[in-house]
Structures are given as C-alpha cells and as structure tokens.
VOTI-556183 format. One line per 2 residues: number of its first residue (from 0); for each residue x, y, z of N, C-alpha, C. Coordinates in steps of 0.001 Angstrom, whole numbers, plus 500000, padded with zeros to 6 digits. Each point is the difference from the previous one (the first is absolute). Layout:
N
NUM = X Y Z X Y Z X Y Z  ...
END
This chain:
243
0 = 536788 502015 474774 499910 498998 501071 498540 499614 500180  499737 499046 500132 498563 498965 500056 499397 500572 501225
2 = 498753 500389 500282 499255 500114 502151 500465 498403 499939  499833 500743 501706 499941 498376 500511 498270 499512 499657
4 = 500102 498641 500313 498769 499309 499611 499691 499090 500789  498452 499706 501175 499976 499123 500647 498688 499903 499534
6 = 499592 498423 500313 498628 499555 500153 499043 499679 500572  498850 500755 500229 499089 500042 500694 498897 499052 499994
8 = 499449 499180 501191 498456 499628 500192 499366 500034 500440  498607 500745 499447 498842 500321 500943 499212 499203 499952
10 = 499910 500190 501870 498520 498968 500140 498809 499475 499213  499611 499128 499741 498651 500094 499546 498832 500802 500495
12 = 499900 500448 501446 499283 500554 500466 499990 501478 499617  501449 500512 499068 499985 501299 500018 500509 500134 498829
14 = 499270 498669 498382 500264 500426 499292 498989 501056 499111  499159 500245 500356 499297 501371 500084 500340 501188 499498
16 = 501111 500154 500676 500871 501528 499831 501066 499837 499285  500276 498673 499195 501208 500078 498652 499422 499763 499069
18 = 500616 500222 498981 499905 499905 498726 500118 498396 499781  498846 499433 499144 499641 498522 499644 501367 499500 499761
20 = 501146 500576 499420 501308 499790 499552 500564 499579 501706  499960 500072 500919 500291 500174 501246 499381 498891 500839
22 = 499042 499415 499544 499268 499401 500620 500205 497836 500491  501204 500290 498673 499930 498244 499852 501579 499566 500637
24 = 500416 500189 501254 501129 499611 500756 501140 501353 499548  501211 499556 500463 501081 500986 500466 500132 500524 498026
26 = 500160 501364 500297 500349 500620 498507 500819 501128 500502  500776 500509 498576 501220 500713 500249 499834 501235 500542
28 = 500651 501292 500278 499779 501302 500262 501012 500870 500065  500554 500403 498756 501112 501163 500532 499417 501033 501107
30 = 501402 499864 501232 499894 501136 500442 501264 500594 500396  499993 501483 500730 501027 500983 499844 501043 499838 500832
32 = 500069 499155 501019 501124 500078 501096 499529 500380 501136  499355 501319 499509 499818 500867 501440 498765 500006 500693
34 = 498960 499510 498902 498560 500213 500606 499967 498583 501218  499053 500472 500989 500080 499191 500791 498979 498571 499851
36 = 500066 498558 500325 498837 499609 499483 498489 500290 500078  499614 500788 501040 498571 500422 500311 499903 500988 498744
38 = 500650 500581 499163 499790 500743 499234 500021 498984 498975  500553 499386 499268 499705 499476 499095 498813 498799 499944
40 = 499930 499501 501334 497877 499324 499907 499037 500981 500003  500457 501230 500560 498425 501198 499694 500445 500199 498368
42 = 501051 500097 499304 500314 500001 498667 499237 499741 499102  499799 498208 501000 499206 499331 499074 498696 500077 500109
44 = 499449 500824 501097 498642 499981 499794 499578 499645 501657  500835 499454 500272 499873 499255 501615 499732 500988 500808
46 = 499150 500346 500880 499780 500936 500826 501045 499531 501433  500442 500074 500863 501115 499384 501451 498799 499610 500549
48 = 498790 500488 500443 499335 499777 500924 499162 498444 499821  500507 499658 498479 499774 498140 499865 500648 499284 499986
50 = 501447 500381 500352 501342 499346 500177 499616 499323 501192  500755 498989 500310 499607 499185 501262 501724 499929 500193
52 = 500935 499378 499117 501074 499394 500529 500626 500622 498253  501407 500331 499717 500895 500026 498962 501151 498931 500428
54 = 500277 498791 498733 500979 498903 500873 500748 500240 498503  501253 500362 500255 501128 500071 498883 501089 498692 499934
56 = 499768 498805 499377 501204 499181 499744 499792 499085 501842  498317 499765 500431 499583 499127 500858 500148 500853 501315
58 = 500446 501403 500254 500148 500832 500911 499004 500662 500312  499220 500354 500749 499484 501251 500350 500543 501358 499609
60 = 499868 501203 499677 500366 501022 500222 499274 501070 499933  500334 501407 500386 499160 501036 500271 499486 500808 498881
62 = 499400 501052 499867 499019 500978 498465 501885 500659 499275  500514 500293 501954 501157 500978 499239 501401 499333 499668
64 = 499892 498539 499456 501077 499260 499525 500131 500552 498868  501083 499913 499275 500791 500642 499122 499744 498555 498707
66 = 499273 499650 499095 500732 498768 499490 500909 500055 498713  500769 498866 499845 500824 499750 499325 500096 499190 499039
68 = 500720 500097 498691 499975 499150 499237 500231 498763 500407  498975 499335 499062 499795 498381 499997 499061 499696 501357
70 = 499484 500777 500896 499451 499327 500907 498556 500069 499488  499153 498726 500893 498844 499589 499284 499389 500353 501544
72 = 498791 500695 499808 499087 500724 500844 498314 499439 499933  499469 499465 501056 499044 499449 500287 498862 501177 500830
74 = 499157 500405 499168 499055 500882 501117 499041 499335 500265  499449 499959 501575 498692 499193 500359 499165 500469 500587
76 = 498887 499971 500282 499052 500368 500401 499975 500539 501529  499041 500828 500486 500177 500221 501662 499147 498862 500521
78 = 500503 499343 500965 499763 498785 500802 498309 500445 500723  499074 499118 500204 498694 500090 500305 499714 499351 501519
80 = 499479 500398 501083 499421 501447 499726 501064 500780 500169  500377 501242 499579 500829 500955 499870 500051 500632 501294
82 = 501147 500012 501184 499792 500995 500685 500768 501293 500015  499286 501122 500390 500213 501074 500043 500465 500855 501159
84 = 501332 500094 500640 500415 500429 500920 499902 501285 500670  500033 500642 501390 500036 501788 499656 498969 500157 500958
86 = 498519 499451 499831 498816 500693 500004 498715 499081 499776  498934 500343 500806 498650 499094 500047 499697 499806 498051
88 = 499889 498726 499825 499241 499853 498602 499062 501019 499524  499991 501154 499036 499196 500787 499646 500097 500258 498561
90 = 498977 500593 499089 500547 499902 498721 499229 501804 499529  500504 500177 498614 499765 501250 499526 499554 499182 498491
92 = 498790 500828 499445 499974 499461 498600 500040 501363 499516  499861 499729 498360 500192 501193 498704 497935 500242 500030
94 = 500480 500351 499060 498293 501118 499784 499368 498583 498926  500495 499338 499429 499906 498496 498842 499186 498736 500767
96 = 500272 500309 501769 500070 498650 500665 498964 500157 500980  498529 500825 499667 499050 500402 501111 499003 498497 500694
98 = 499970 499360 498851 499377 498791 500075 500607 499059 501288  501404 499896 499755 500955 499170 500620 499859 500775 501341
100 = 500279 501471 500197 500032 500468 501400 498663 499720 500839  498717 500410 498938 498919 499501 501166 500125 498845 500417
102 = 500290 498763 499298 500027 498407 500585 500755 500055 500656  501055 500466 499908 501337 499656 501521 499620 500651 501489
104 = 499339 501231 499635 499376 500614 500970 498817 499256 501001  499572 499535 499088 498526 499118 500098 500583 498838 500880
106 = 500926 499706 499928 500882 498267 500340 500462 500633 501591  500575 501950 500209 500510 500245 501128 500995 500146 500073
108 = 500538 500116 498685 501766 499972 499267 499794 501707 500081  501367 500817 500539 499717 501430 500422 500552 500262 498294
110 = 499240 500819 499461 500495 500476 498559 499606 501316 499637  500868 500901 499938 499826 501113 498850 499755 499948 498685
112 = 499531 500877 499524 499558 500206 498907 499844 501234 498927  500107 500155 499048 499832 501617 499287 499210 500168 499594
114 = 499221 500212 499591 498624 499803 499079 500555 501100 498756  500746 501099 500010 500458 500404 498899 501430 500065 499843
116 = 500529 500249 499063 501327 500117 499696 500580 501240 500300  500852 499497 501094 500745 501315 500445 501682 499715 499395
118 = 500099 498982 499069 501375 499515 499895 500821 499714 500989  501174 498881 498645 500822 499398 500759 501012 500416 501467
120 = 500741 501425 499466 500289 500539 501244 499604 500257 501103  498680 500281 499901 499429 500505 501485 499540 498175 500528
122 = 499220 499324 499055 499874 498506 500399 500975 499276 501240  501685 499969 498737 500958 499283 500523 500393 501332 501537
124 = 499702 500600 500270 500332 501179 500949 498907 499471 501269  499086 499527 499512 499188 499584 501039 500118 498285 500893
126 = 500163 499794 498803 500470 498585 500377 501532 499737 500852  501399 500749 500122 500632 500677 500483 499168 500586 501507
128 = 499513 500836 499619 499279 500515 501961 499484 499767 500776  499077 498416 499319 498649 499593 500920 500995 498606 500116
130 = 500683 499603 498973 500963 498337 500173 498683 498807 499465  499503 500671 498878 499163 498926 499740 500406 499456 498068
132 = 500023 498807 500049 500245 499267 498979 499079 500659 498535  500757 500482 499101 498971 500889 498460 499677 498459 499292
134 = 498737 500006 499922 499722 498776 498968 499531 500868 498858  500810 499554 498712 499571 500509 499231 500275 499434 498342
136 = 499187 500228 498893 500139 499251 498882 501568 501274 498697  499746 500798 501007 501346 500852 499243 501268 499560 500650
138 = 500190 499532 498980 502016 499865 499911 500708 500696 500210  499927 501562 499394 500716 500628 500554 499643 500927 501344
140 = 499288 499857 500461 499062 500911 501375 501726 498550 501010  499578 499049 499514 500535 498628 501286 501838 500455 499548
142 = 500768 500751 499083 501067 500083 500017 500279 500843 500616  499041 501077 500722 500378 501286 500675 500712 499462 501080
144 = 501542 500794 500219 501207 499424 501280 499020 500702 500710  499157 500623 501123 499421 500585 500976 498853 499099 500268
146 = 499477 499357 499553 499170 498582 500327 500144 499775 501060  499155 499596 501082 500303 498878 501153 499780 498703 499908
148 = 499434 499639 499217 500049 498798 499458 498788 500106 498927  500303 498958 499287 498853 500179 498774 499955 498039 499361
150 = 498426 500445 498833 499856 498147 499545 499424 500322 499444  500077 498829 498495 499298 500577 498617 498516 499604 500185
152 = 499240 499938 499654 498541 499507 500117 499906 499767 498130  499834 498319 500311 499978 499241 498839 499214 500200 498990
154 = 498685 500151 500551 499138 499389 499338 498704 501218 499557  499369 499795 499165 499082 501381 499850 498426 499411 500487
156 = 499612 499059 500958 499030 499551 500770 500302 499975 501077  498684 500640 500898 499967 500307 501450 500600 498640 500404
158 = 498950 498924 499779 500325 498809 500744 501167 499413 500027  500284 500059 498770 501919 499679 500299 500946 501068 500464
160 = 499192 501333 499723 501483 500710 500770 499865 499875 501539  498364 499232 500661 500397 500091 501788 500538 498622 499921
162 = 499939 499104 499525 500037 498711 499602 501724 500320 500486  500533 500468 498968 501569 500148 499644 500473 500259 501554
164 = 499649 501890 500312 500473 500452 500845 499721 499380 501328  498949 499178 500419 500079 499307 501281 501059 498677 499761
166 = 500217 499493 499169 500856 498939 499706 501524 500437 500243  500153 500983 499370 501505 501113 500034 500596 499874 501193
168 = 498888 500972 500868 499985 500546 501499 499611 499511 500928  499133 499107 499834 499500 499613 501578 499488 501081 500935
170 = 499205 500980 499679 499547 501065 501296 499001 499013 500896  500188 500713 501085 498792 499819 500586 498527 500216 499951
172 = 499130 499228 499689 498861 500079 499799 498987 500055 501071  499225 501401 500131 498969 500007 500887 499218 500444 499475
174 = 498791 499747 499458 499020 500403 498952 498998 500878 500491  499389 500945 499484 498948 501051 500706 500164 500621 501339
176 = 501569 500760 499890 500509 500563 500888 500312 501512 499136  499584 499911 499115 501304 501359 499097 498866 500635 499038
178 = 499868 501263 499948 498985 500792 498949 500520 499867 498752  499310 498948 499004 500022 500018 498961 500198 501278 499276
180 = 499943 501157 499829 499605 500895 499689 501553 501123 500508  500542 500193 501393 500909 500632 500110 501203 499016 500597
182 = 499742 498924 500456 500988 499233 500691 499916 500333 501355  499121 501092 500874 500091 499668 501246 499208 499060 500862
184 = 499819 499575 501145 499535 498528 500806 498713 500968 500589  499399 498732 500113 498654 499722 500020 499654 499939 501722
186 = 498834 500571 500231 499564 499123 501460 498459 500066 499817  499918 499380 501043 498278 499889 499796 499373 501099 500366
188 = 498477 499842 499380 499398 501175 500132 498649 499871 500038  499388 500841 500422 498090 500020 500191 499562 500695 498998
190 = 498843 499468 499639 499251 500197 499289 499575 501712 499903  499920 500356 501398 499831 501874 500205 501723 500322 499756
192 = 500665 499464 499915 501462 500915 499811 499914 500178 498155  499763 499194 499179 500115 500074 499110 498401 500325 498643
194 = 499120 500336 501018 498797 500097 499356 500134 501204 498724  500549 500809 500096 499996 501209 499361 500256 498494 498695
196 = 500644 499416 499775 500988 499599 498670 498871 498810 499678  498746 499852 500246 499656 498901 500144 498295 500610 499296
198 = 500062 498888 498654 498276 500589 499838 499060 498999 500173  498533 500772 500459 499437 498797 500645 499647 498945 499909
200 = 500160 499032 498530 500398 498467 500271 500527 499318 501004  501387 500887 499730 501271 499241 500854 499677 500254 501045
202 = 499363 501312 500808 499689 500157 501025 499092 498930 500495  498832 499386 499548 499230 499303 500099 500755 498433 500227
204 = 500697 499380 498916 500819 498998 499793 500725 499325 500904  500921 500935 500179 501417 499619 500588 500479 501163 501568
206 = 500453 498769 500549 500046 500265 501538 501487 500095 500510  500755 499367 499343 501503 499808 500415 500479 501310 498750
208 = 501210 500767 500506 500704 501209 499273 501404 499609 500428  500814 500608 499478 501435 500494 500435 500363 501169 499372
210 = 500659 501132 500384 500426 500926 499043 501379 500577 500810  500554 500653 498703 501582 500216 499427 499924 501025 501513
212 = 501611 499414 500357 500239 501374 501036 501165 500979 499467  499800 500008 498900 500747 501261 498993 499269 500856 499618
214 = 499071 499394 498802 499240 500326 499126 498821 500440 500080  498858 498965 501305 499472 499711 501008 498421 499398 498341
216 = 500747 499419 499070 499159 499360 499420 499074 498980 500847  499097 499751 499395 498797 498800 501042 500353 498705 499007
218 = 499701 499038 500568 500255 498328 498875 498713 499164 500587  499662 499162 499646 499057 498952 500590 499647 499305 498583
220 = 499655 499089 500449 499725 498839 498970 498904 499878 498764  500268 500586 499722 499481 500918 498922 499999 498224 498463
222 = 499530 501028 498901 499379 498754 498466 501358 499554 499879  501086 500522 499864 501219 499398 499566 500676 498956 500875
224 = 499618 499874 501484 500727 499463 501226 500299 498946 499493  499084 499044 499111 500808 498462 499438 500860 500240 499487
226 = 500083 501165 499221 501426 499440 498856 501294 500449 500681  499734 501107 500914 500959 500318 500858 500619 498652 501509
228 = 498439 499178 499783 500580 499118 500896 500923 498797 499509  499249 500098 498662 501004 498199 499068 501340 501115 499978
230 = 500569 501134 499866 501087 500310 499956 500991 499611 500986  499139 500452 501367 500752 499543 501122 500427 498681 500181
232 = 498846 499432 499981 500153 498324 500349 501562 499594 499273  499533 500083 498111 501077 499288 499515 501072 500518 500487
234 = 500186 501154 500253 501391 500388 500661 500269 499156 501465  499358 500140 500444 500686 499128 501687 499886 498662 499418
236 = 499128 499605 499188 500425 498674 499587 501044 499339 499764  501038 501337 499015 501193 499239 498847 500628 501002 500877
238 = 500068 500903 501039 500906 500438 500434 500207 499963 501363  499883 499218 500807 499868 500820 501333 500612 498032 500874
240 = 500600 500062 501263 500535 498430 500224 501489 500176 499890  500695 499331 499879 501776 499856 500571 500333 500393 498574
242 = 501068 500738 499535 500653 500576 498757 501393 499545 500149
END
C-alpha cells in the first residue's frame, strides 16, 4: 500500500531551513497517517517557533492536525511584530549571541545571557522559569517541547541580528537604563561612589556616572560613547512610533 502523500509550501521567508528541492512552490511529501503536522515541518527542518499560521486546503489549522492524503499544506511565517503572551517582553540568549545581548541591553531590552555553554537542557529549563523568549541560531536548542517561547536569529551580524529582533518583537526601548555587562538597571551616581573603578584621567575628565545596581559596575561616557550612541539613535529611529 502507497503512504499517504500531501504537498507542502514553505514560505519564502523560511526557505532557509529546506532543502533547495523545497524551495520553489508546493512539492510532494509522503507521510505516515499518524504523525501530527507540527512534526512533519520540524521534519523538514522548520523549527514551530517560525511558524506563524499552518493553512491546509485554504483553512487554518493547528501543529497537532493529523494530515491526510492529497491535502496541500501552506506554512507561513510568524506575523510582525510578533506578540508574545504570558509575561513582560524579556529574552534569554545562547553563549553564540554575546554581541546581540550587549546591544539589546544597551537599547533597555531586559536580556539574559550565558557567556558559556551550559547546554541545551539547562538553557531551554531556564527559559521555562524566568518566561523569557531563547533567541537562538540552534535549531535544535528551539525544538526543545520545555521552551517558553523561542526565535531563530537569522543572521551571523550584530547589526542585522538587532535589526531582525527589534523588527520581530517590538520591545520596548529605553536606552542606558540596563548594565551592559550583567543586565541589571542603572541609576545615577557620583563621582566619590564610583572612584575606586575610575583612573585618574577619567577622574579628571568626566563628571556625570551611573552605575549597575546589581553588579554595581561604574559607566560614563567614556572613547567608545559615539559608537554606542549611533547604535542607539538608529534604533529609535527605525524602531520606536505607532507599530
């Protein structure tokens, strides 16, 4: 007896994760009866957490539809900006994505971070306890069922992966509120609170401070402050206004 056989099309946005054979409109796919369709798009490579909508034969339907021979299956993208239900916008990155966490941090976007690899389990376990979204460039880290939510991160440049992820999400942006460095918030500070961290240039220099009320790092406007400032700007530029 023949599988049944239906045909699938993936987005352009998510032809990425198929095989070039996959890529040019609806193509065939034996499958078993029983697997559900969310299993047969991670099959293909599709992670769920870039699913936006599955429409079978002009329908909507859910990951745990059953499909059937002859039906033709449309996967599309998740709708922009993406919202995320549950819990305040917060995100978790992998140990791959340190670049990306300081800028989001930097912007006031609340973000975790690993700096080493403690693996996928304990990762997706965290993301689960705190309810914060795993951005991450592993495929299979984003198939873990214990996820609280998760999103692939496209691109292997900083600028397009904040580029991407503020486009995605829409967080709220409050810039030079958040310690680059651990993710906790900032308040202002004197020049004698933070002198110990300070050598005497800067002491000499610079008059305005803020430091971490976690970490209790010191910040002030220091050789890099431009490039940290064109970061900000373009961000409230292309992001910030009615969505």
């Amino acid at each position: 007896m023949n599988a049944p056989q239906i045909h699938v099309e993936v987005a352009p946005e998510l032809a990425v994760f198929v095989p070039h054979t996959r890529r040019a409109g609806a193509t065939p796919l034996a499958v078993d009866g029983v697997s559900t369709l969310g299993h047969v798009i991670e099959s293909l490579g599709v992670p769920l957490t870039e699913v936006g909508t599955l429409v079978v034969d002009d329908r909507e339907v859910p990951v745990s539809h059953i499909p059937a021979h002859g039906e033709s299956v449309a996967v599309r993208p998740v709708t922009r900006p993406q919202r995320v239900p549950g819990a305040p916008l917060r995100f978790l990155l992998d140990v791959h994505l340190g670049t990306l966490a300081r800028r989001l941090r930097l912007l006031g976007v609340d973000t975790a971070y690993e700096s080493t690899d403690i693996g996928d389990p304990a990762l997706a376990a965290r993301s689960a306890a705190e309810q914060r979204v795993m951005l991450s460039r592993d495929r299979g880290l984003l198939r873990r069922r214990e996820l609280w939510a998760g999103a692939f991160v496209y691109s292997t440049s900083p600028d397009e992966q904040l580029r991407d992820v503020l486009d995605r999400f829409a967080p709220e942006l409050r810039p030079w509120t958040r310690c680059t460095a651990c993710n906790g918030l900032l308040r202002e500070a004197t020049k004698e609170e933070v002198a110990d961290q300070l050598a005497h240039g800067t002491q000499r220099s610079y008059d305005v401070f803020a430091q971490c009320t976690a970490c209790g790092r010191a910040y002030w406007k220091g050789a890099h402050h431009e490039q940290l400032e064109a970061i900000v700007e373009r961000a409230l530029a292309e992001f910030t206004g009615d969505r």
